[in-house]
C-alpha positions in Angstrom: -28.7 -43.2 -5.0 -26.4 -43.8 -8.2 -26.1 -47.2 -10.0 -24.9 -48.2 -13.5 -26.3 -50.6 -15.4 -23.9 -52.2 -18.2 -25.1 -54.9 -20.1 -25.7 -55.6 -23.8 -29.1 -54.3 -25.5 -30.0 -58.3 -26.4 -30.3 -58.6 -22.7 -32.9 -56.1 -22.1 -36.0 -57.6 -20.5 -38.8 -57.0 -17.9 -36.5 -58.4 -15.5 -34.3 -55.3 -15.4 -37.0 -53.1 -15.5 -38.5 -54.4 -12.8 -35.3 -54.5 -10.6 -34.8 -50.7 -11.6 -38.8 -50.5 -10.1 -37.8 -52.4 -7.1 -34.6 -50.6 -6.3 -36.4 -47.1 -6.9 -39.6 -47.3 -5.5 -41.6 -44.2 -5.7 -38.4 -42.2 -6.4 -38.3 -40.0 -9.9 -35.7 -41.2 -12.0 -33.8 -40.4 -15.2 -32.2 -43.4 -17.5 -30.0 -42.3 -20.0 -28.6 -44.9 -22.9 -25.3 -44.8 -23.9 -23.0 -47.1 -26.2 -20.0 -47.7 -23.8 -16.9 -47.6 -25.4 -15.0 -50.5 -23.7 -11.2 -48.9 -25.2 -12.1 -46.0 -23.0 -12.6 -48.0 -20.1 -9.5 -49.9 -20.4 -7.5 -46.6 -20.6 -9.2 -45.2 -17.7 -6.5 -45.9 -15.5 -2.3 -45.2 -15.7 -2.3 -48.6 -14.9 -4.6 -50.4 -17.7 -3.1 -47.9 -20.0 0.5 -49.0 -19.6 -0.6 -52.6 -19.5 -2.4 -52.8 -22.6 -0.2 -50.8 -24.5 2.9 -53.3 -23.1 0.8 -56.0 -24.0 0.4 -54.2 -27.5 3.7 -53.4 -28.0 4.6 -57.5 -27.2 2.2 -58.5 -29.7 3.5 -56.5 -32.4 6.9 -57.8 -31.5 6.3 -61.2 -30.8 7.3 -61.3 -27.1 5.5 -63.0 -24.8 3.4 -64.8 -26.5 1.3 -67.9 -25.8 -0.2 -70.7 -28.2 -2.8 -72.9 -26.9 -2.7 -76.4 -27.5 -4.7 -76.8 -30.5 -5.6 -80.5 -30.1 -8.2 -79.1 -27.1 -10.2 -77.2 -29.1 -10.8 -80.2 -31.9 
């Protein structure tokens, strides 16, 4: 069995390490800590490549852009 864990360090608690107990009872196990680098993850795919860099490339232009309505957050 495989499963990822990805949550932020302040979250850490004896919660998760007893669900990791739970899920792997009596099983050897190796945990291995990593910083995840979330711009990886977005270009993982063709797909979420070419969107963010469109998205990027509109920014930088000005296109598509959207302003909330400030009075909401007042």
């Amino acid at each position: 069995m495989h499963t990822i864990y990805q949550l932020n360090a302040d979250d850490l608690d004896l919660r998760i390490l007893e669900s990791i107990k739970a899920q792997f009872k009596h099983k050897e196990i190796e945990i291995v800590v990593a910083e995840r680098d979330e711009t990886e993850y977005l270009l993982s795919t063709p797909e979420n490549r070419d969107a963010l860099l469109k998205a990027v490339d509109d920014v930088e232009a000005g296109r598509n852009l959207i302003t909330p309505d400030q009075e909401r957050f007042r």
